[in-house]
C-alpha angles and dihedrals in degrees: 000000000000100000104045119219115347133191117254095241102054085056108098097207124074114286104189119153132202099209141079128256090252084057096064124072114244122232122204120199108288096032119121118213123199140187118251092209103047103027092115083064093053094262098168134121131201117221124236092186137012113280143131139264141192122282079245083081133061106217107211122203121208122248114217090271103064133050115217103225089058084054100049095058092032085058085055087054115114089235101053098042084054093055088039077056093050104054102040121099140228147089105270129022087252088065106036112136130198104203121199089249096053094041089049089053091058106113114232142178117202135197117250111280090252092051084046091064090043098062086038085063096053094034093055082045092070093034092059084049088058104048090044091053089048089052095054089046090056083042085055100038089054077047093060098034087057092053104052091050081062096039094052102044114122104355111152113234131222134196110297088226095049094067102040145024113244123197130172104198117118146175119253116220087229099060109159081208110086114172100130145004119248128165114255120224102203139175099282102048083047092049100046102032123061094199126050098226127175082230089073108093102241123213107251125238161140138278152162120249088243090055090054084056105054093040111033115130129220138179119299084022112132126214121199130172115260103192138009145158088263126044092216086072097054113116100008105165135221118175122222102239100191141003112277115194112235096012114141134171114262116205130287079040125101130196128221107193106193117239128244114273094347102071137035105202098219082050092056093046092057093046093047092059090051109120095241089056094049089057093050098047090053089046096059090040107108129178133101101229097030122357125234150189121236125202082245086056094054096048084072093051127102127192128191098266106169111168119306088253092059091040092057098044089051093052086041093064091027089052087046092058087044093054089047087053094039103051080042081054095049086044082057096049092042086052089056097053089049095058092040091058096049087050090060085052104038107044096041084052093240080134133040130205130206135174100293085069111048101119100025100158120195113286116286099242091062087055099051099043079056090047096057 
């Protein structure tokens, strides 16, 4: 789906067939091999050697008149993934297949062979940006890792309830009571953001005056997930990084509110995402259809707590690694977009390219900004 075809032993899950060699189809270098199932998600892969893959896909080989690297970002373009949609078959979106004879009936216009490689050029440009800006985030992400190993090392820890205050209660988003609108922080803007900001869309809804009370969020609070379908997501943390009028704690959600003079809570989200405290955290989780902490639970847990001096100078260097990877994974959405945007262009011939352009590369400063 995002990576194309990859070998099978770069795959880290079992990989184990049933079938026989002369049941696979085989791929040359050039061909394009897509998934029957998940076409109409952009689901190919273009082949860098010869190889084989499984009868779930339909290799394609390219005729003279198309170069198949052309093809293979033409095929991620919104247009054509519409049209691969449209012309798949089956009763709900999870089965939908796009069979060779059906794929071979959609109607296309493409651009001359010499205008294909063209594209392909300015296309691979911003390709090449992307990859290089993931690298450096994964640079920057075994940078941090190393220094919190060194950070960390031997803090003493104190009881997890001793530095902060913890509470469970939330604010449905169907409350019957509705007084007054609040924005609602809820499990999935805690799970997939490390930082609570006012520039996250909130989901709107209604609340009593006593549930704003008692949860309400402020700056330094930190949100972690109390329950969830898997243990390995308990606790996963998000700081609140400013104060955000209205803002209040929806369910499945808890709050740690740093004590006075004992916690710092940049300090405490750091701490909760170290490798020793996740492990503790999953281990006290309990339940059979989602698992869950208590605060019974938490009384058992400890969590690295030095003096407030130490805890903000460590937040202070650690914040400073998350906003690097956060502003190289902006630059690598903003890549996307970009490309995403050409290929519009480009590939509905709103824009043509001659010689002078051959090798156009994203604009320096996006590559910069990638290189720091």
């Amino acid at each position: 789906m995002n990576d194309g075809l990859v070998h099978r032993d770069k795959i880290e899950r079992r990989t184990e067939t049933t079938l026989f060699a002369d049941q696979h189809l085989l791929v040359r270098r050039g061909d394009i091999a897509y998934n029957m199932m998940r076409m109409w998600q952009g689901a190919c892969g273009l082949a860098d050697a010869d190889g084989l893959v499984s009868p779930a896909y339909v290799a394609l080989a390219p005729r003279k008149n198309i170069d198949s690297r052309f093809a293979y970002h033409w095929f991620k373009s919104d247009r054509m993934t519409y049209l691969f949609w449209a012309y798949s078959h089956g009763l709900t979106e999870d089965r939908l297949r796009l069979y060779f004879d059906d794929f071979a009936e959609i109607p296309i216009a493409p651009p001359g062979l010499e205008q294909q490689r063209r594209i392909v050029t300015v296309l691979d440009a911003w390709d090449r940006a992307v990859i290089q800006t993931e690298r450096l985030i994964a640079a920057k992400r075994r940078r941090k890792a190393g220094l919190v190993q060194h950070l960390f090392l031997n803090l003493p820890r104190r009881p997890f309830l001793g530095a902060a205050d913890v509470w469970f209660s939330g604010v449905d988003k169907k409350s019957r009571d509705n007084e007054v609108s609040v924005l609602l922080c809820n499990y999935m803007d805690v799970f997939h953001n490390a930082r609570i900001t006012a520039h996250i869309e909130f989901m709107q809804a209604t609340a009593s005056k006593r549930q704003i009370a008692d949860n309400s969020l402020r700056k330094h609070d930190v949100v972690f997930t109390k329950d969830s379908e898997t243990a390995d997501e308990i606790a996963e943390p998000a700081l609140v990084a400013e104060d955000i009028p209205n803002l209040v704690c929806g369910y499945h959600l808890a709050v740690a509110r740093p004590r006075e003079g004992l916690g710092y809570g940049p300090f405490l989200a750091q701490a909760m995402r170290h490798q020793a405290m996740r492990w503790q955290f999953t281990r006290l989780a309990n339940g059979v259809v989602r698992f869950g902490l208590t605060l019974d639970a938490l009384e058992q847990a400890e969590i690295f707590l030095p003096p407030l001096p130490v805890q903000q100078r460590i937040a202070a260097i650690l914040d400073a690694e998350d906003t690097a990877i956060e502003g190289l994974a902006k630059q690598a959405e903003t890549l996307r977009t970009q490309k995403r945007g050409l290929m519009q262009k480009l590939v509905g011939r709103e824009w043509q390219l001659d010689n002078r352009f051959d090798l156009v590369p994203p604009p320096p400063s996006i590559l910069a900004g990638a290189a720091e």
